[in-house]
C-alpha positions in Angstrom: 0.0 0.0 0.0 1.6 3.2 -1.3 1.4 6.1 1.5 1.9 9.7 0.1 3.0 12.2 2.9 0.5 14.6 3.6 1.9 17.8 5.7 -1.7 19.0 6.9 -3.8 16.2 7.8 -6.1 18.1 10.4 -6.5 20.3 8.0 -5.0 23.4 10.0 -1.6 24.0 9.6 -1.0 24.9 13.3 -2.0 22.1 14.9 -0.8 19.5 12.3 2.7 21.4 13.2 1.9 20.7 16.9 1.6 17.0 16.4 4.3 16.3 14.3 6.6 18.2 16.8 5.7 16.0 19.4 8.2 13.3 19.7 10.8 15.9 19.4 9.3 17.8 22.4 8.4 14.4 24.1 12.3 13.4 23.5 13.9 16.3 25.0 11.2 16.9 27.9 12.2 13.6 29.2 15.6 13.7 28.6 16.6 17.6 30.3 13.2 18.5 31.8 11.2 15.9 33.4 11.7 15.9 37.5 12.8 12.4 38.7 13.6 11.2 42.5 17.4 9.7 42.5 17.6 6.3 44.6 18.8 8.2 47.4 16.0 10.9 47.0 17.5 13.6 45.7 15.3 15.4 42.8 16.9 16.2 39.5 15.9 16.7 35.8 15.4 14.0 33.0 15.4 10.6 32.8 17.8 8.0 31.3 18.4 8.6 27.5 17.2 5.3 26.5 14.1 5.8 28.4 13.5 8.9 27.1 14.2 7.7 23.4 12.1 4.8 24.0 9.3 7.3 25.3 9.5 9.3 22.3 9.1 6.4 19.7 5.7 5.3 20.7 5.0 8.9 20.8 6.2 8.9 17.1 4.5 5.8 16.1 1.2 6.8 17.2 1.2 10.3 15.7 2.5 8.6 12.8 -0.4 6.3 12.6 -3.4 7.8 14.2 -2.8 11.5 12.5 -0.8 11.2 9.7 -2.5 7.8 9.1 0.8 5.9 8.2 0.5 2.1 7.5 1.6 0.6 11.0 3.5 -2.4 9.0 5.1 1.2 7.6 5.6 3.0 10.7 6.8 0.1 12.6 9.3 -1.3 9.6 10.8 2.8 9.7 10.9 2.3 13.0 13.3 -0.8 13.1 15.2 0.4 10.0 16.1 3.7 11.7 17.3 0.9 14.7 19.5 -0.4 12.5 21.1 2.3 11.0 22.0 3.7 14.6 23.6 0.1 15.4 25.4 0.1 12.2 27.2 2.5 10.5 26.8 5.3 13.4 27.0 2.2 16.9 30.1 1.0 14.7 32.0 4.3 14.7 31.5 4.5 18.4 32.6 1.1 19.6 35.8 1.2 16.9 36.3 4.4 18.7 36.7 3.6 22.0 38.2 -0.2 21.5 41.5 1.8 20.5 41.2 4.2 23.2 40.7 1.7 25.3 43.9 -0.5 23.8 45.8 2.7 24.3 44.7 2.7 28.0 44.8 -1.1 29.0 48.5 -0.9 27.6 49.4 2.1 29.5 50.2 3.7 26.5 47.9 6.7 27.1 49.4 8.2 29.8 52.7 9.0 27.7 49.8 10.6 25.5 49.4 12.5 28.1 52.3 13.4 29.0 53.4 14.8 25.4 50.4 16.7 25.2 51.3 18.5 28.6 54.3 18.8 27.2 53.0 20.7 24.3 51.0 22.7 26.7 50.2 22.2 30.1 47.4 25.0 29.8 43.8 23.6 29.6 42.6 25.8 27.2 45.2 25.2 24.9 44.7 21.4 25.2 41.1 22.1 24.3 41.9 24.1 21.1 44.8 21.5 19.8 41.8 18.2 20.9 38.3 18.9 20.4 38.6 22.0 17.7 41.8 21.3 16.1 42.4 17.8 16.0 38.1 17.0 15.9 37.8 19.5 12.4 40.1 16.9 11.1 38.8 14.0 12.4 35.4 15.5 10.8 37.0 15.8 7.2 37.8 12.2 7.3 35.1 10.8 8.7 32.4 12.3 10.1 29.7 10.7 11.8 29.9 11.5 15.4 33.5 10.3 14.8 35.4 13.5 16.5 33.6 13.8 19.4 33.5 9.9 20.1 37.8 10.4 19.6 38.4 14.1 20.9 35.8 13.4 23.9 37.9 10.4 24.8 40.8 12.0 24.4 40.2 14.7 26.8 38.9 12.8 29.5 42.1 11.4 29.3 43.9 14.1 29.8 42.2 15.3 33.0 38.9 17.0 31.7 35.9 16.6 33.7 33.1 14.1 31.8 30.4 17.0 31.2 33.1 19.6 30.3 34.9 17.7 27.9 31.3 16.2 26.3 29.8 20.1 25.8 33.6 21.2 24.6 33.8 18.8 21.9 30.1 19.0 21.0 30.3 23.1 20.2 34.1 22.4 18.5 32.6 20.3 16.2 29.8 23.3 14.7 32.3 24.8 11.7 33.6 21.6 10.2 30.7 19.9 9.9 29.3 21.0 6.3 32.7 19.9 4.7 32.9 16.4 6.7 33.3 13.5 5.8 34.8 14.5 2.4 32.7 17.2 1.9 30.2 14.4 2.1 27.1 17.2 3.0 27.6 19.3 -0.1 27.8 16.3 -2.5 24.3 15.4 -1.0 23.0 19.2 -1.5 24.3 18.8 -5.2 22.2 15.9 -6.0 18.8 17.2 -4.5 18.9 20.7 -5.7 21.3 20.4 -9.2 23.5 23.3 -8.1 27.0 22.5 -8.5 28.9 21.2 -5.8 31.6 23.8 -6.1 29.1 27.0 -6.4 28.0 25.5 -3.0 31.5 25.0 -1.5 32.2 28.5 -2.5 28.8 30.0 -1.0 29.7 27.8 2.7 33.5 29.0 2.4 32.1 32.9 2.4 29.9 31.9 5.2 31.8 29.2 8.0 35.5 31.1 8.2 33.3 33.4 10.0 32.0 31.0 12.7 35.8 29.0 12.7 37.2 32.3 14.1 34.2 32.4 16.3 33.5 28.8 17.7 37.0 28.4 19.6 36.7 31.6 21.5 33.0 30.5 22.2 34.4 27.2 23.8 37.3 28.3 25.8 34.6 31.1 26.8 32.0 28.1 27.7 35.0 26.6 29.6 36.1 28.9 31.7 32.4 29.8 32.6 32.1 25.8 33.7 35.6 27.0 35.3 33.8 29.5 37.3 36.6 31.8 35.7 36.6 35.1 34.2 36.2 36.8 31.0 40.3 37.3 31.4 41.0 33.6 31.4 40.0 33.7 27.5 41.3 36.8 27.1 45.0 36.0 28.2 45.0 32.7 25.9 43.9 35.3 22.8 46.8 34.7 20.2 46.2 30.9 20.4 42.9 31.3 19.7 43.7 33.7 16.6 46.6 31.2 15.4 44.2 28.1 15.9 40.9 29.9 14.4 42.7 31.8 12.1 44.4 29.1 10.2 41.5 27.1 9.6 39.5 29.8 9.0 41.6 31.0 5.8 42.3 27.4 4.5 38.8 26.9 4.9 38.3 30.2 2.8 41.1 29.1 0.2 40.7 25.5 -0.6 36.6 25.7 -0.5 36.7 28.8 -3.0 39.8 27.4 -5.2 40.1 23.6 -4.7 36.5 22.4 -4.0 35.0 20.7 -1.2 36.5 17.2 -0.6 39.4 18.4 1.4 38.4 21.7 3.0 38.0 20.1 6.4 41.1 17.8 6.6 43.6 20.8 5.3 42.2 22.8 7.8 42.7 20.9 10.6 46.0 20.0 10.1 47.2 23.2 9.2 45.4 24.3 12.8 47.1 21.5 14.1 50.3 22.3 13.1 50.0 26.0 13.7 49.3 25.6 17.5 51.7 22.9 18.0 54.4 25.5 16.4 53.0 28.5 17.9 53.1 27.0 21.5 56.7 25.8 21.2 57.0 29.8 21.5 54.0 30.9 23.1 52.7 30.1 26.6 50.1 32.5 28.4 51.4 34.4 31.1 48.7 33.3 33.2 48.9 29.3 34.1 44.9 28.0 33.9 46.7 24.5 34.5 48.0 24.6 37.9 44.6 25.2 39.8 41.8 23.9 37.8 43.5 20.9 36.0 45.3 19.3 38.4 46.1 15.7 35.9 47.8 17.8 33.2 50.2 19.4 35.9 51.0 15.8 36.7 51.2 14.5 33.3 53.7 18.0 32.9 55.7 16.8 36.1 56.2 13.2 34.0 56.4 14.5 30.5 60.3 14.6 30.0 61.3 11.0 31.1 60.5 9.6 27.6 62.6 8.3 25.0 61.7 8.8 21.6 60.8 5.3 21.1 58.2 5.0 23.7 56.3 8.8 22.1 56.5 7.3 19.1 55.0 3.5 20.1 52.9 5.6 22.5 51.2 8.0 19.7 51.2 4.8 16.7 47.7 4.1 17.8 46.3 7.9 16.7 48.4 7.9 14.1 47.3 4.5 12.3 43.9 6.0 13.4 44.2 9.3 11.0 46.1 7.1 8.5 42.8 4.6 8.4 40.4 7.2 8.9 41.7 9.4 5.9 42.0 6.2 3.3 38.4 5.1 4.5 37.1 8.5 3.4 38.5 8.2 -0.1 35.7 7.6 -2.8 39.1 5.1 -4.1 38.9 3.2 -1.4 35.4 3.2 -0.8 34.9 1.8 -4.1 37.8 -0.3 -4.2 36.7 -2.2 -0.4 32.7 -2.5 -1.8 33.8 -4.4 -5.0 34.7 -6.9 -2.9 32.5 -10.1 -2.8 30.0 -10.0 0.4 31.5 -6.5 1.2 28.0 -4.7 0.5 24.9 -5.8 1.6 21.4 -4.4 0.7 18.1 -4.9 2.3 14.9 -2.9 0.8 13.0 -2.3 3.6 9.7 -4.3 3.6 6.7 -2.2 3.8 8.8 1.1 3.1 11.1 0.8 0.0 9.2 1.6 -2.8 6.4 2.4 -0.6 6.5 6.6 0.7 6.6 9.6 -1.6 7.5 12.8 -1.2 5.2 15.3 -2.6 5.1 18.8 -3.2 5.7 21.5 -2.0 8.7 20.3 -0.3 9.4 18.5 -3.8 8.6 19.9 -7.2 7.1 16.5 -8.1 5.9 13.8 -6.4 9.2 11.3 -5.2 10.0 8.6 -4.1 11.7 8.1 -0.8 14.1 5.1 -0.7 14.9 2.7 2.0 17.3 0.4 1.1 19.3 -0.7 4.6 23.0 -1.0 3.7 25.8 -3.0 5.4 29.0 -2.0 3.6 30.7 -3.6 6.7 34.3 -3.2 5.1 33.8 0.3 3.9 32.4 1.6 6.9 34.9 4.4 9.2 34.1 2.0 11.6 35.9 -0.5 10.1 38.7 1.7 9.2 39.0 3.0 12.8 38.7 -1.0 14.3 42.2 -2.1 11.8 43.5 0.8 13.2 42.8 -0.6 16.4 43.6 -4.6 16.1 47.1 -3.4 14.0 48.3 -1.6 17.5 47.5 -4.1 19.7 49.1 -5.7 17.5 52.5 -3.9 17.5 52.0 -3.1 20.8 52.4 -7.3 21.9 49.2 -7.2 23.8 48.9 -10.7 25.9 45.3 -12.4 25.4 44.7 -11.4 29.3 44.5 -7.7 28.0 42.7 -8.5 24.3 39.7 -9.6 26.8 40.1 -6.9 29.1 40.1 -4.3 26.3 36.7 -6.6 24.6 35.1 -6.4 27.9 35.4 -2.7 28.6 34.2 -1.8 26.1 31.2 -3.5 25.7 30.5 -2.9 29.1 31.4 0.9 28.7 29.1 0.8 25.5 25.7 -1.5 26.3 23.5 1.0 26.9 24.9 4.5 24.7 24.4 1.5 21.6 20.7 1.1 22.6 20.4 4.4 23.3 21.9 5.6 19.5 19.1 2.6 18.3 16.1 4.3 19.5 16.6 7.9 18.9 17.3 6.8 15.3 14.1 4.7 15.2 12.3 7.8 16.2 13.8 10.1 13.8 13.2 7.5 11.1 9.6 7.3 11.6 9.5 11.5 11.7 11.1 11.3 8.3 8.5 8.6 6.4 5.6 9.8 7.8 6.6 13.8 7.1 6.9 14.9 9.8 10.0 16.5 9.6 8.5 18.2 6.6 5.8 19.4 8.3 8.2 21.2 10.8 10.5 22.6 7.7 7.6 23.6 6.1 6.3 26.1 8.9 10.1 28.1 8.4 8.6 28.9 4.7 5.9 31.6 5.7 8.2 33.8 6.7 8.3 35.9 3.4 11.4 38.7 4.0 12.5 37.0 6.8 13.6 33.5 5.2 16.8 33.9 4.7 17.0 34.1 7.9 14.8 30.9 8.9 16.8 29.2 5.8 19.6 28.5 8.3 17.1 27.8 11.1 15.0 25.1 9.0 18.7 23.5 8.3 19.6 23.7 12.0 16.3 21.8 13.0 17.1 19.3 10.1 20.1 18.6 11.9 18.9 18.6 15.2 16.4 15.9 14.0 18.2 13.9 12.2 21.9 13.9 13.8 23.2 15.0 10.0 24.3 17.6 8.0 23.8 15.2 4.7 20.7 14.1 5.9 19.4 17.6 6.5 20.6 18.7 2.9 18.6 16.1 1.7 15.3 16.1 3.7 15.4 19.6 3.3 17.6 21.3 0.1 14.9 20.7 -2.3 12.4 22.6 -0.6 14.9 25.7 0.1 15.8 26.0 -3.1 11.7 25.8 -4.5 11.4 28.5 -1.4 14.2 30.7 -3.0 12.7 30.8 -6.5 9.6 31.8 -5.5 10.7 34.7 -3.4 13.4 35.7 -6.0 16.5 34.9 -3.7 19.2 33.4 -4.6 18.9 29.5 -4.5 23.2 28.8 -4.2 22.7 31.3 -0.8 19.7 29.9 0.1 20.2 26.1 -0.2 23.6 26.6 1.3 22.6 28.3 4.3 20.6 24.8 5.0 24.0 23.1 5.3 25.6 25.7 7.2 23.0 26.8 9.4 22.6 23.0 10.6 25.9 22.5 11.6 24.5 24.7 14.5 22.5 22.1 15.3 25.0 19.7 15.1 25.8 20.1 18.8 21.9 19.3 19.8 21.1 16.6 18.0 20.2 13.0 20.0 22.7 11.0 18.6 26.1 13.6 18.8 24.5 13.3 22.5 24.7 10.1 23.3 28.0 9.5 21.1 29.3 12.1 23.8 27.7 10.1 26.9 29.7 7.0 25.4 33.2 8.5 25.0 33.2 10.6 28.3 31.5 8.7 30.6 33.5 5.6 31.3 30.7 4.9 34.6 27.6 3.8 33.5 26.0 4.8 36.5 27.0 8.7 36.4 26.7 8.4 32.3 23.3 6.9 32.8 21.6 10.5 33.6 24.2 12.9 31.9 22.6 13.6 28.1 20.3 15.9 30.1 23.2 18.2 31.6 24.6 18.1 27.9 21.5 19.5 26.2 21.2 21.9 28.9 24.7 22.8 28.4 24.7 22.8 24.7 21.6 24.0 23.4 21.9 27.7 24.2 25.1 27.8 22.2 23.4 26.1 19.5 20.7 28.5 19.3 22.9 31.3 19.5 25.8 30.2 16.8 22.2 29.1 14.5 20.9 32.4 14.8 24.2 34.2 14.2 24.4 32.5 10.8 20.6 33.4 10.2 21.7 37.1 10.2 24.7 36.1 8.2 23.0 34.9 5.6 20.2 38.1 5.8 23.5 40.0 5.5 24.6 38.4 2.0 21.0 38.3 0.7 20.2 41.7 1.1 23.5 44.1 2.2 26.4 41.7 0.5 25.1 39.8 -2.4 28.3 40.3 -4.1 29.6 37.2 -1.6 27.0 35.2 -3.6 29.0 33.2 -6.2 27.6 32.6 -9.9 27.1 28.9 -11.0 29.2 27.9 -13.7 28.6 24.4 -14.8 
């Protein structure tokens, strides 16, 4: 039975928006908002994430089916596809992720990490910039996925950072990288819905994002030192690092997605930040020690930093290094090809009951289209996979003992249990917002703003984000209808459709599953990780909205003040 989305189905656009906003709402109500007794009586706010997501899907499934009158076999086979797609390729990505951290800390080989980190910088800011913003843009490049904050979360836990600090850190770092990730992955997918060429849209997000990459780190050593209890002088004092770390990705940004293209804006940027504030600190410390008082493990790891030799850095760092090595190949369409032409390396399921099943139809499409669900299981292909050699190949070199290869399994599967179910049940929900229209019920209401959209262009892509944990997936749910929403208004549809991509990466930091990838990397106890996605949301979403809204008045800016930023498309 065919079911074509309808985005009013009480016939008033109002409340039809009310319902189809309800398992967001539901979500997050019962993730930061809902008051719960502790076991030892205490009252606090929001309940476990799993509960919450699992909450939220029945919600789903019943607006799904009783308003928007979805086929249950439909709804229900959304549901379990959107459970499987968070189990595999987004679960995968996690648990790769912290089996080699956690072979780097069974094998002790973490603490010399530390210790030449320190070394770099024993200054907790600094650490911050080099990890979650430096470090995590590349990591995006490569791979994307939730992959920088799963790595740069561990990282700095690590290194001393508290669990909540480090998890909202690395979730607002990872804000201007995110529409060139993965390869540029989101701007291939705005190319294909729309038809405007992927390098008039790299150009368009490379007049827009250096903006926001000399903006984000200052905004997270500012949200750090506010968790500090600091003062507005603690970021101060650290300024030139932040200029040499911004800065440098910010221009290459600039550079390579207005002269090269998009496939390597992100992963040229962040080693060039990289490498910029390792150099610049080699000459550069702040006057003003944040290390000593608040970080009291990097002072230690500083105290320890000099006894090694060069051999045991080097063996120590191998793991991170095979890690960017594997990361980087696995991210090349080469490789990507080369690994799925491999016999049993790609396996597709359609969807029973969806595939071939839900259309689109206009107005967020010109014409009425198809939405595919085909489940794929490119198990070689996967950054997962990439990130799990890297992994085995240094416990290899390493000569880890079969004692520790089952302390390192067990871990992590104990570490991982319930983020994994967690990641499986948001993505249900948001997979059953997506067949049923929903989510285009939502975008749709940003559309009657008239003067205004420009504005609400880069809020519709931030709440595409927030939705559906993905800059791609955004472009696609929503880059059609942006740029049908541009004609007709006589904007541009390169600034337009663009500002989708870049105004979500604002909602990057929000979104369920970045949340509970951050629970899973920072939170090595289950029991204090069990209730701490609420604290992150909290933490996070007023940065989101903020950084969202800045780009809103961005893109006003271009469409009206500056449309001489606007590139022409040239085929």
């Amino acid at each position: 039975m065919q079911y074509l989305q309808n985005y009013n189905p009480l016939g008033n656009a109002f409340l039809s928006t009310l319902v189809a906003a309800l398992p967001v709402v539901t979500l997050l109500y019962f993730l930061a908002l809902h008051p719960t007794k502790s076991n030892q009586g205490s009252l606090h706010k929001g309940i476990e994430a799993h509960k919450a997501a699992l909450i939220a899907g029945i919600v789903s499934l019943l607006a799904a089916v009783l308003v928007f009158k979805m086929p249950v076999q439909t709804a229900g086979m959304s549901y379990v596809y959107g459970v499987l797609y968070g189990m595999f390729p987004i679960g995968w990505i996690v648990i790769a992720a912290m089996f080699l951290y956690t072979v780097t800390l069974v094998t002790g080989q973490f603490e010399i990490v530390k210790d030449t980190v320190a070394s770099i910088s024993s200054d907790k800011r600094i650490q911050a910039i080099l990890i979650a913003f430096s470090f995590g843009a590349f990591v995006e490049g490569a791979a994307g996925f939730g992959t920088p904050v799963a790595i740069s979360g561990a990282l700095m836990v690590g290194l001393g950072f508290k669990p909540l600090q480090a998890a909202i850190l690395c979730l607002i770092a990872n804000t201007a990288p995110v529409a060139f990730g993965a390869l540029g992955t989101p701007v291939t997918a705005l190319e294909g819905v729309t038809g405007i060429p992927a390098f008039a849209i790299s150009q368009m997000a490379a007049r827009q994002l250096p903006f926001f990459s000399l903006i984000v780190p200052v905004w997270m050593v500012a949200a750090m030192v506010k968790m500090d209890g600091g003062k507005w002088s603690d970021v101060w004092n650290v300024w030139p690092a932040l200029l040499v770390s911004g800065g440098s990705f910010a221009l290459t940004q600039f550079l390579v997605g207005n002269y090269m293209g998009h496939m390597l804006v992100d992963i040229l940027g962040g080693l060039v930040s990289m490498a910029a504030v390792a150099l610049f600190s080699r000459v550069w410390q702040p006057k003003k020690a944040y290390s000593v008082d608040n970080h009291p493990k990097a002072k230690a790891a500083m105290a320890g930093g000099a006894s090694y030799t060069t051999g045991q850095v080097v063996k120590a760092w191998m793991p991170w290094a095979l890690l960017t090595v594997f990361v980087f190949l696995w991210g090349l369409p080469s490789v990507k090809s080369f690994l799925n032409s491999i016999p049993g390396a790609v396996i597709n399921w359609n969807v029973p009951f969806v595939q071939g099943l839900v259309y689109r139809t206009p107005p967020v499409v010109a014409e009425q289209t198809l939405d595919k669900a085909v489940y794929t299981l490119n198990w070689l292909s996967a950054p997962g996979t990439g990130i799990m050699f890297a992994a085995l190949i240094s416990g290899l070199i390493i000569g880890m003992s079969g004692e520790q290869w089952g302390t390192v399994i067990r871990r992590t599967a104990q570490r991982l249990r319930m983020p994994l179910l967690t990641i499986g049940l948001v993505l249900g929900m948001g997979y059953v917002t997506k067949y049923s229209g929903m989510d285009a019920v939502l975008g749709l209401a940003f559309t009657k703003t008239g003067v205004l959209y420009p504005f609400f262009a880069a809020m519709l892509g931030w709440l595409g984000v927030a939705l559906t944990g993905s800059d791609t997936s955004a472009n696609v749910m929503f880059g059609g209808m942006q740029k049908i929403t541009a004609e007709q208004l006589g904007l541009s549809p390169v600034l337009i459709t663009t500002a989708n991509s870049t105004g979500g990466v604002m909602g990057k930091m929000i979104d369920a599953q970045s949340i509970v990838v951050a629970t899973a990397a920072c939170y090595e106890d289950k029991n204090e990780g069990k209730l701490a996605a609420g604290p992150i949301f909290r933490g996070v979403l007023p940065h989101s909205i903020l950084l969202a809204a800045l780009m809103g008045v961005l893109v006003m800016l271009q469409a009206y003040v500056f449309p001489w930023m606007i590139p022409a498309i040239t085929k």
